[in-house]
N, C-alpha and C positions, 0 to 999 in steps of 0.2 A: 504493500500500500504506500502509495506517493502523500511524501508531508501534508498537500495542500488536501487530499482527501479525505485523511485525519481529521487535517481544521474542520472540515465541510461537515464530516461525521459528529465531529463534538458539538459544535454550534447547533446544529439542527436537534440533537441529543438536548440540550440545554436547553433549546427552545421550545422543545417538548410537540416536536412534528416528527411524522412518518417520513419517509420517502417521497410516497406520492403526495402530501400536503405539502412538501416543499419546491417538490416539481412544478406542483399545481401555480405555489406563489411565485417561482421564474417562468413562468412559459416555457418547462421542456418536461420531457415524459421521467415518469419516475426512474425507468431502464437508466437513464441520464447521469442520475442523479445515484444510483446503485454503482453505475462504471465507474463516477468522479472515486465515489468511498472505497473503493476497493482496488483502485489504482490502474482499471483495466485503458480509462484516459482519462483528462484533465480537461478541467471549461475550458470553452473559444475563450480567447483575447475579450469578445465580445460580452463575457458573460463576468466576468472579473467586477465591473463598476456595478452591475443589479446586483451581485452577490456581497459585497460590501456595503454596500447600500443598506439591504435589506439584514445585517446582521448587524449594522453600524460598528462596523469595526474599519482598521484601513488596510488596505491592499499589502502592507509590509508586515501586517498580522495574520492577513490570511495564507501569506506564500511564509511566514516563519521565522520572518527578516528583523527582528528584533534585536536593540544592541546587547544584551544580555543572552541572547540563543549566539550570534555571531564571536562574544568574546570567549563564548564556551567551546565554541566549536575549532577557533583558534586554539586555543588550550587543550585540547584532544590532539589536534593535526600537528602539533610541536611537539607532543609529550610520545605521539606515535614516529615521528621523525626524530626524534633522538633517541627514542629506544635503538632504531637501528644503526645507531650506531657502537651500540653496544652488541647487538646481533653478527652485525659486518651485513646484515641482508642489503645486497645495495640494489637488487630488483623491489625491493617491499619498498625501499628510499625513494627508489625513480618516479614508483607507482605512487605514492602518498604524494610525493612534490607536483607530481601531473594533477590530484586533486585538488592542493591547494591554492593553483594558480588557477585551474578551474571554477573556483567557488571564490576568490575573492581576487578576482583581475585587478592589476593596477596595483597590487600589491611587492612590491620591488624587492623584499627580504625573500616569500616565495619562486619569486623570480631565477633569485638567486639561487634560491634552494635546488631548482631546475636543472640551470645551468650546472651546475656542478653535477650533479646526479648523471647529465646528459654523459660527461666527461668522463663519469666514474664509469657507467654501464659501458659505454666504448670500448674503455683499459680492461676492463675483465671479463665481458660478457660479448663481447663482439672479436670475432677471427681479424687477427692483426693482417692491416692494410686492405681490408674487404669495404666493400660499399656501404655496407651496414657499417659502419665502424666510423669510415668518413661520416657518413649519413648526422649517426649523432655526434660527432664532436662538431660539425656546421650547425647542428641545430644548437648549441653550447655556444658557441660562438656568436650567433644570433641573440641570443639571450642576453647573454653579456653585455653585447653593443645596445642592447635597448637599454640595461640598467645604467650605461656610463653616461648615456647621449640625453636620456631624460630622468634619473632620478638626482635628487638633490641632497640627501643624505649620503656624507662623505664613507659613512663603515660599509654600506653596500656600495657605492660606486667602487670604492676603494680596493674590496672583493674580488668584485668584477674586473676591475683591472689585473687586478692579481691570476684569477682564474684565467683570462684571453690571453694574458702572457704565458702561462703554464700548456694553453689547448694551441693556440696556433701553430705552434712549431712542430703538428701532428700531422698538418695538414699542407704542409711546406708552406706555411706565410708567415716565415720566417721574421724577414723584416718588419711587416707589421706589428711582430709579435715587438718587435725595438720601441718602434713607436708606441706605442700603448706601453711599456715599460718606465719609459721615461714622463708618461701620464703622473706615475705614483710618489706620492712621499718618499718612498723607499727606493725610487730606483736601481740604485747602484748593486742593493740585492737581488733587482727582480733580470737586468739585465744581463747576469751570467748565467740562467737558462735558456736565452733565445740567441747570445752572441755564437760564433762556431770559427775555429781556426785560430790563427795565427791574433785575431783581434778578442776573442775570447781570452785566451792566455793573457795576453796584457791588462785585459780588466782583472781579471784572477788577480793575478800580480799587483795592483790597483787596491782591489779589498784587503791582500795579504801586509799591504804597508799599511793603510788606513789601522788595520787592525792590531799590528805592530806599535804604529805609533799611541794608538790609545793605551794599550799596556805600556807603556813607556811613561809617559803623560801619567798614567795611577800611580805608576809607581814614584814617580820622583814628588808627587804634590802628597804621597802619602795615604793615597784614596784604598790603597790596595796591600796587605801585610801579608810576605811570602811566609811570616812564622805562623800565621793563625792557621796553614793547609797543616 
């Protein structure tokens, strides 16, 4: 049985009508009105404003859309996507993120969730260099580029940059993968997985003094005490 046929069941239940009295009071046969409750189909479009109407309720109470059904339903779909990652199931991951972005579009952390899941089914579930394979690391990549180009919070764009630089270089776009590295706060990390050759080595070489000199830098200002290991 379909949510909205529930509603339809409870309200008419409450109002203390049959089937066919309720029929009677939309203009459609009780048969109608039997289908809606048992989920076999759901009102026309057309039949949504008599049906609120006549219940005085609103149309985001008849379809379930309440900000307290939605905060709940969010707290399910996180609590069920983290579990797997305790699982390792990363088809149960894929499948729950395809939900999420399902049910509440526009939503960019979901998005997110996608993207990466795309990435991960690819790596282990997909025969290396196969069209499947490509398939979803492009649709991962697609994802991406939507969260970096229109969302506005920095922890998922920031993600998403992180994840295009990790997925491109799957798909030989290599170089873009540069570009989008240098997107990030972090670049200097993110850019010795997509450099390659003789220009890699030199960035290596890059991070290996940086990180030299900061241990150098602790130690002579004090920040860092080799007797305390």
């Amino acid at each position: 049985m379909n949510e909205i046929g529930k509603k339809i069941k409870q309200l008419r239940r409450d109002a203390d009508l049959t089937q066919e009295q309720l029929g009677d009071l939309l203009g459609v046969a009780y048969q109608t009105v039997s289908k809606w409750e048992t989920g076999i189909s759901s009102p026309d479009l057309s039949m949504i404003a008599p049906i609120t109407r006549f219940f005085k309720i609103s149309a985001d109470e008849l379809f379930g859309l309440s900000e307290g059904a939605d905060d709940a339903r969010q707290r399910e779909l996180r609590e069920k996507w983290q579990s797997t990652y305790e699982s390792g199931d990363i088809i149960d991951r894929y499948e729950i993120s395809k939900q999420a972005v399902a049910e509440f579009p526009g939503n960019y952390e979901y998005l997110d969730w996608l993207a990466d899941a795309e990435a991960s089914y690819a790596i282990h579930h997909c025969k290396r260099n196969s069209e499947d394979q490509r398939s979803h690391f492009e649709r991962a990549i697609h994802h991406y580029q939507t969260i970096i180009e229109n969302c506005s919070d920095e922890v998922w764009k920031n993600d998403a940059l992180y994840g295009i630089v990790m997925t491109l270089p799957e798909v030989g776009r290599r170089e873009e993968a540069v570009q989008y590295a240098k997107m990030h706060p972090k670049s200097d990390k993110l850019l010795k997985w997509c450099l390659s050759g003789e220009e890699k080595e030199r960035h290596l070489q890059k991070l290996i003094m940086q990180e030299m000199n900061d241990i150098v830098s602790d130690l002579e200002f004090g920040r860092f005490n080799l007797s305390s290991i």
